[in-house]
N, C-alpha and C positions, 0 to 999 in steps of 0.2 A: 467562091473563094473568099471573098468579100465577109460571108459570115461566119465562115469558116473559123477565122482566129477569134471573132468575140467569143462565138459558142466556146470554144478548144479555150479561151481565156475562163470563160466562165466557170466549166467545169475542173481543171486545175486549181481555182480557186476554192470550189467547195470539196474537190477531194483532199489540198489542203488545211482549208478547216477543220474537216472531220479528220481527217490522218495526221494529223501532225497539233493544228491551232488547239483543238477542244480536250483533244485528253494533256494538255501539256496545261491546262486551265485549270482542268479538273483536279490534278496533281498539285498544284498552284494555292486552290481552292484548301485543299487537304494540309497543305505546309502549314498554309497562313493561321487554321483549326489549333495545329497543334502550338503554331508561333504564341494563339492567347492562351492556349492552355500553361503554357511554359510559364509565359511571363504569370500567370496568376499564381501557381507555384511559388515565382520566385518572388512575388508581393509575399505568399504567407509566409514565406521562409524568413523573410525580412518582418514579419511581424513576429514571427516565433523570436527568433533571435533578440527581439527587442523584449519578448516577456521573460525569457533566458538572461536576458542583462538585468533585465530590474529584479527577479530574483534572486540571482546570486549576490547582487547588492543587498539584498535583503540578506540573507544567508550570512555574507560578511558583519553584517550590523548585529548579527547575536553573539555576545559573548560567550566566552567559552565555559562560567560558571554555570548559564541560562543553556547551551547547549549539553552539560552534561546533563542537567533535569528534564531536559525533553529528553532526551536518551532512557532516561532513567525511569519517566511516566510511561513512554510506550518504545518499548526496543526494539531492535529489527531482528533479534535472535530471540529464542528462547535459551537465557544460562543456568541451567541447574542448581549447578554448585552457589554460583553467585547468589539465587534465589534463597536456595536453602541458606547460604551464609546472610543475608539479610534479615530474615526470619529470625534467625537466630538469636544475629546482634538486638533486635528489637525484644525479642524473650528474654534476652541477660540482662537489659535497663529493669524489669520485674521479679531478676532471683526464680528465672526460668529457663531452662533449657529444652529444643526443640526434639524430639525422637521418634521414629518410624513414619522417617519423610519418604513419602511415594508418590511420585509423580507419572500424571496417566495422558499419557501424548494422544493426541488424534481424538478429543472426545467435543462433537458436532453441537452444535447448541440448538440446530433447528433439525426437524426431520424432510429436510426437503432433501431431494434427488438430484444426481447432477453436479455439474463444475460448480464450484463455490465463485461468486462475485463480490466476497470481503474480502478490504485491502488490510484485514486483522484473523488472527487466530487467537486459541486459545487454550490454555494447555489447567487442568486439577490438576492440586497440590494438596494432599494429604501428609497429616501430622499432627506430634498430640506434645502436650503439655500439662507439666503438673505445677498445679498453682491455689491459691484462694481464688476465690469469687472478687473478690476486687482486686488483686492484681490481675486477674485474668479481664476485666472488664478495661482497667490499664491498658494492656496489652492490645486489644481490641482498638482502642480509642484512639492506637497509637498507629496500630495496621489501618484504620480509616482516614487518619492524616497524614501519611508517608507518600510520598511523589507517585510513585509505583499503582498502576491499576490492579486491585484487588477484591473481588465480591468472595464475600463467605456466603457456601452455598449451604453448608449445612456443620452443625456444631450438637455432638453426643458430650455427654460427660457421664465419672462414675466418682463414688468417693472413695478414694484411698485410706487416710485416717486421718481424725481429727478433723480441721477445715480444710484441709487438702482435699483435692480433684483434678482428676486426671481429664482431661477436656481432648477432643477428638477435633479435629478442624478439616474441612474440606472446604480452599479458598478457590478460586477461578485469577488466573493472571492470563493478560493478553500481551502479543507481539504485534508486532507491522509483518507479514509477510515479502 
């Protein structure tokens, strides 16, 4: 009888452990896993928010002269009209007028396959003018220095009469997607 209660003590103690003590540990174990996952979380979070503050501090720091011409180097839209009226205005400083604007949407710059990874697109712009040879090189000089991203990818001309030519343009302008 005498051993009776250590043993019977004994074994209630480890069916206790294992039944009750070890998986209540093990659970324990698993909280405490996700308690540093949390907190590390909420360390980045607290570091995002801190590059979120200094940026839109920055943000605010640009004037709105300077935020138009970044709008206007690289847009987040492609605007047609807008373009074409651009174009325009820059032909009329030259005693030129812009005609048979055709713009060709969806045209890939690389032949690769697959989802595209630029945070840019890019849209030809086809159109032609009639001018001299040095107003049209004007004109040129003037589309090279204009805020706005523009490559001429390819330029036909024909002569009309006299020194007049009718010049063919296909420029490339890019967006932000």
């Amino acid at each position: 009888m005498k051993m009776l209660f250590p043993i019977l003590a004994v074994l209630v103690a480890v069916g206790l452990f294992f039944g009750f003590i070890d998986p209540q540990y093990q659970k324990l174990k698993i909280l405490r896993a996700q308690e540093a996952r949390y907190d590390q979380a909420l360390e980045k979070s607290k570091e995002l928010r801190a590059i979120r503050d200094r940026l839109q501090e920055t943000n605010k720091a640009i004037s709105p002269a300077d935020r138009d011409r970044l709008i206007k180097l690289l847009p987040d839209t492609v605007d047609n009209v807008r373009l074409a009226m651009d174009l325009d205005t820059m032909a009329t400083r030259y005693g030129m007028r812009i005609s048979n604007v055709a713009i060709v949407k969806g045209v890939d710059q690389t032949d690769a396959i697959g989802v595209s990874t630029q945070a840019y697109d890019s849209v030809v712009v086809n159109f032609a003018v009639t001018s001299t040879y040095a107003n049209f090189l004007k004109f040129l000089a003037d589309l090279e220095s204009s805020l706005r991203l523009v490559d001429i990818i390819g330029v036909t001309f024909s002569a009309v009469k006299g020194d007049l030519y009718e010049f063919n343009i296909s420029a490339r302008t890019f967006w932000l997607k």
